[in-house]
Structure formats: structure tokens, C-alpha cells
C-alpha positions in Angstrom: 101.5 90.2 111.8 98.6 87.7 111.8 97.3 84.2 110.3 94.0 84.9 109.2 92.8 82.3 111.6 89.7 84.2 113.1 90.2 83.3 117.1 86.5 84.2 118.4 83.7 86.7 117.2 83.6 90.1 119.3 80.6 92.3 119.3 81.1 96.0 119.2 80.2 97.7 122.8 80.2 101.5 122.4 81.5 103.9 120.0 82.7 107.2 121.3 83.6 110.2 119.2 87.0 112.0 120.2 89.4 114.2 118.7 91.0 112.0 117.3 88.9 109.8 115.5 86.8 107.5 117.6 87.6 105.2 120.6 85.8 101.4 120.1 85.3 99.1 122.8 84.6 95.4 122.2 83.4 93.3 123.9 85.6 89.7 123.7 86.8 86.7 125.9 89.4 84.6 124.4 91.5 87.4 122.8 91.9 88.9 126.6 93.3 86.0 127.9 97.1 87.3 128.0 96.5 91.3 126.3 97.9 93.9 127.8 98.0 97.8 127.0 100.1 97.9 123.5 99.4 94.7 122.2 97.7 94.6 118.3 94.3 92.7 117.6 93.0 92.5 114.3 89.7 93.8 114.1 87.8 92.2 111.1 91.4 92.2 109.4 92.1 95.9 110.5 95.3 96.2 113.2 94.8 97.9 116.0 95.9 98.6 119.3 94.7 97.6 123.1 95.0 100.8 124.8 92.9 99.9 127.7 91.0 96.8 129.2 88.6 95.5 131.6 87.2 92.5 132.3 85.7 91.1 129.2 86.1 94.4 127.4 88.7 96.1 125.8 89.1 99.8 123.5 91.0 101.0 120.7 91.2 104.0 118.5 90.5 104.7 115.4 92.3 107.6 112.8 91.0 109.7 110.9 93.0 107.8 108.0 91.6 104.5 109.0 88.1 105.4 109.1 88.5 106.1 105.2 89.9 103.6 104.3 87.7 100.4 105.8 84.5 99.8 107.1 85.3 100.9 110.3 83.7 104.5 110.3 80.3 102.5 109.3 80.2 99.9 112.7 78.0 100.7 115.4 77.1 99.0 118.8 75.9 95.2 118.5 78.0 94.7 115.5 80.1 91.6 115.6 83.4 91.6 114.5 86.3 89.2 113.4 89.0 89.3 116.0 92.5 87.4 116.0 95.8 88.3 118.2 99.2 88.8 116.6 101.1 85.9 115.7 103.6 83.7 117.8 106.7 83.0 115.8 106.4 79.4 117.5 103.2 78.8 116.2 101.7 77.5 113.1 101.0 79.4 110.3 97.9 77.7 108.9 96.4 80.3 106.8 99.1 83.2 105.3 100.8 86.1 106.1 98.5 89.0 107.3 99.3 92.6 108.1 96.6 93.7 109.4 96.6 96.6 106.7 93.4 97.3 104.8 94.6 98.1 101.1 90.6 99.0 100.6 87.1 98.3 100.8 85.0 95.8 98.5 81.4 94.9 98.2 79.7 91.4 98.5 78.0 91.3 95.0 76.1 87.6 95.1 76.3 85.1 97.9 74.5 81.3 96.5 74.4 78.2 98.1 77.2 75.4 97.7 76.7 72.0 98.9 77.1 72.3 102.7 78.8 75.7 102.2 78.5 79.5 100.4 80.4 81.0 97.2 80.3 84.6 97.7 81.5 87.2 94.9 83.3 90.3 95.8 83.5 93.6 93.7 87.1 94.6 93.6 88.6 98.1 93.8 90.3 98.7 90.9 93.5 99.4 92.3 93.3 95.8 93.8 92.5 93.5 90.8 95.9 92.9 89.9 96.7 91.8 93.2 94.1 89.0 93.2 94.7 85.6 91.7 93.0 82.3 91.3 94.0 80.0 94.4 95.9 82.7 95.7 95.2 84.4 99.4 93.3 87.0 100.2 92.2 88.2 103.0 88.0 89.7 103.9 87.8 90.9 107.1 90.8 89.7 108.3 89.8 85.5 107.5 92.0 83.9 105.3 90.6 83.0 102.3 91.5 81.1 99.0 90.4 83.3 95.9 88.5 80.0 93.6 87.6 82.4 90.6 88.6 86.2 89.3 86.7 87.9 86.1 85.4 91.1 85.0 86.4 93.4 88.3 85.4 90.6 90.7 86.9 87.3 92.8 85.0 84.4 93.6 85.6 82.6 97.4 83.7 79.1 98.2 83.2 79.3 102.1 83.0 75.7 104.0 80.6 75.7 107.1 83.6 75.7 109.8 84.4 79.1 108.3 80.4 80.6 107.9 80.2 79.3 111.7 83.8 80.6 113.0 83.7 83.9 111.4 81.0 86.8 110.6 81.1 85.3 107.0 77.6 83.8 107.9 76.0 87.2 107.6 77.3 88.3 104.2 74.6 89.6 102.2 74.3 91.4 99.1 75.6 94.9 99.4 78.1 94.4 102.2 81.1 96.2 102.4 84.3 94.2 103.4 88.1 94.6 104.4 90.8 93.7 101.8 93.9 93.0 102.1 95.9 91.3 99.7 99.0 89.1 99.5 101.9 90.4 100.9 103.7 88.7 98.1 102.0 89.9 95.5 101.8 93.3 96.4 106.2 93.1 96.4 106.2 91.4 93.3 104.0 93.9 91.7 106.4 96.7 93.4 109.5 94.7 92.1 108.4 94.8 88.7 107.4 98.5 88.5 110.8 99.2 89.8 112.4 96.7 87.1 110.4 98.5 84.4 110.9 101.8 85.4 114.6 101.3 86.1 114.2 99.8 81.8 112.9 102.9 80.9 109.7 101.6 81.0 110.9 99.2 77.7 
């Protein structure tokens, strides 16, 4: 489980092709202060898992599953990343409950000036729309983010400097493809009531 709260931005080292999908190294500092072999780091808002280290390095492995279903069968060396640890229970929670599960992939469709910060519009999956709500949470490569606007297939974020300078959020351009993931809540109330309505006979 993770905040949202992007820690530091890694850079991608190497990518190596294996049998299994594809071993990624990055290259980080803060997020190796206390990892060991086994512990989860969200990768721009994908969970994955330290299964070897060095200093100022670290891999993880990629499935064939999870290459379909981010960006992650796209990145390449020099690439920089989002990267938070999983959460303390005895810390605070100061954005919102993330998984670390991409539920899909969307597509930066305008980025514009605000003030001092951006408002960037992101093309929804379909499967996703009803997921997304003005001022609720949602999460683009792994940063917790407050949804400001939703219409016609697409959501609407206003990004404040801290978060452009924090996170890779700077770079969004046109045409990018980002990791979703939705609320938790949402996505159990949306289960509850497809349970409720099938268990009505759909009435």
C-alpha cells in the first residue's frame, strides 16, 4: 500500500530481456535508504518488488501481464521515474490510499498553463470513466492527484509547482501515456452495487 506522495525521481539504468519478462534497474538514493530484498516500491504508481540491490541501484522484474497493462513495456534507459516506498502504518497518510495496481493506461490529451502551475487533461479508458469523479483521487503515475473536472471520456487535474518540480509531471506533453489507478473506494462501491443489482435481478 502507498500514499501517492512521490519520495524522489529515479532514472531507469538498464533494461534486460529475460524469460520472464524484463529485469529493470533504477538508479535511486532516498528510496534505498532501509530496502532490502522483498520489499515493494512503486514505480510511477506500478508495485514492484526489490529483488536485488547495490549501492545506489536497485532491479525489479517485470511480467509479462504487467508489461500490457502500463507503460512499463515502453521505458527505456534515461527515463525518469516516480518512485515511493510502501507505507508505515505510523505515518501520515497525506494523499490517499494507493495499491500500487495499474487498472490501465491513459493519454495526456492537452497540458496549458495555470497561474504558477499546469492543468493537464487525460483521455480515460473506458472501463475507467465511472471510476473518476470531480474532487475525487486518482492516481497518474503513482502521484496523488485531485480530479478538478470530468467530461466527454476525459478528467481534468490542476498541477501546483511543488508537484511539476517533485514528480515527472513536469514533462507531460501531449501524447503521453500514463498509469491509472483509481480509488480504492470507488472501485468497491461500484463492485457493491453490481452485486446489489445483480443479487435484484438486475431490477
Amino acid at each position: 500500500m502507498f500514499t501517492g506522495l512521490i519520495e524522489e525521481v529515479g532514472r531507469i539504468h538498464s533494461v534486460v530481456a529475460t524469460a520472464a519478462g524484463r529485469r529493470l534497474w533504477f538508479e535511486a538514493e532516498q528510496v534505498l535508504t532501509d530496502a532490502r530484498m522483498g520489499d515493494s516500491i512503486a514505480c510511477d504508481g506500478c508495485c514492484l518488488t526489490v529483488v536485488e540491490s547495490r549501492a545506489g541501484r536497485f532491479a525489479a522484474e517485470a511480467v509479462p501481464e504487467t508489461l500490457r497493462v502500463t507503460t512499463l513495456g515502453t521505458w527505456e534507459p534515461g527515463q525518469r521515474v516516480n518512485l515511493e516506498r510502501s507505507l508505515r502504518f505510523d505515518q501520515r497518510l497525506g494523499g490517499h490510499l494507493v495499491q500500487g495496481h495499474v487498472d490501465g493506461v491513459g493519454e495526456v490529451a492537452d497540458v496549458r498553463a495555470e497561474g504558477d502551475g499546469k492543468r493537464i487533461t487525460i483521455a480515460l479508458p473506458a472501463e475507467l470513466e465511472r471510476f473518476v469523479a470531480h474532487k475525487g483521487s486518482l492516481a497518474v503515475d503513482g502521484v496523488s492527484l485531485t480530479v478538478a473536472a470530468v467530461r466527454d471520456g476525459h478528467c481534468e487535474i490542476a498541477l501546483i509547482p511543488h508537484t511539476l518540480k517533485a514528480t515527472t509531471a513536469g514533462e507531460y506533453a501531449t501524447g503521453r501515456r500514463v498509469n491509472l489507478e483509481v480509488d480504492l473506494m470507488a472501485r468497491y462501491l461500484a463492485r457493491m452495487l453490481e452485486m446489489d443489482r445483480a443479487g435484484s435481478g438486475g431490477r
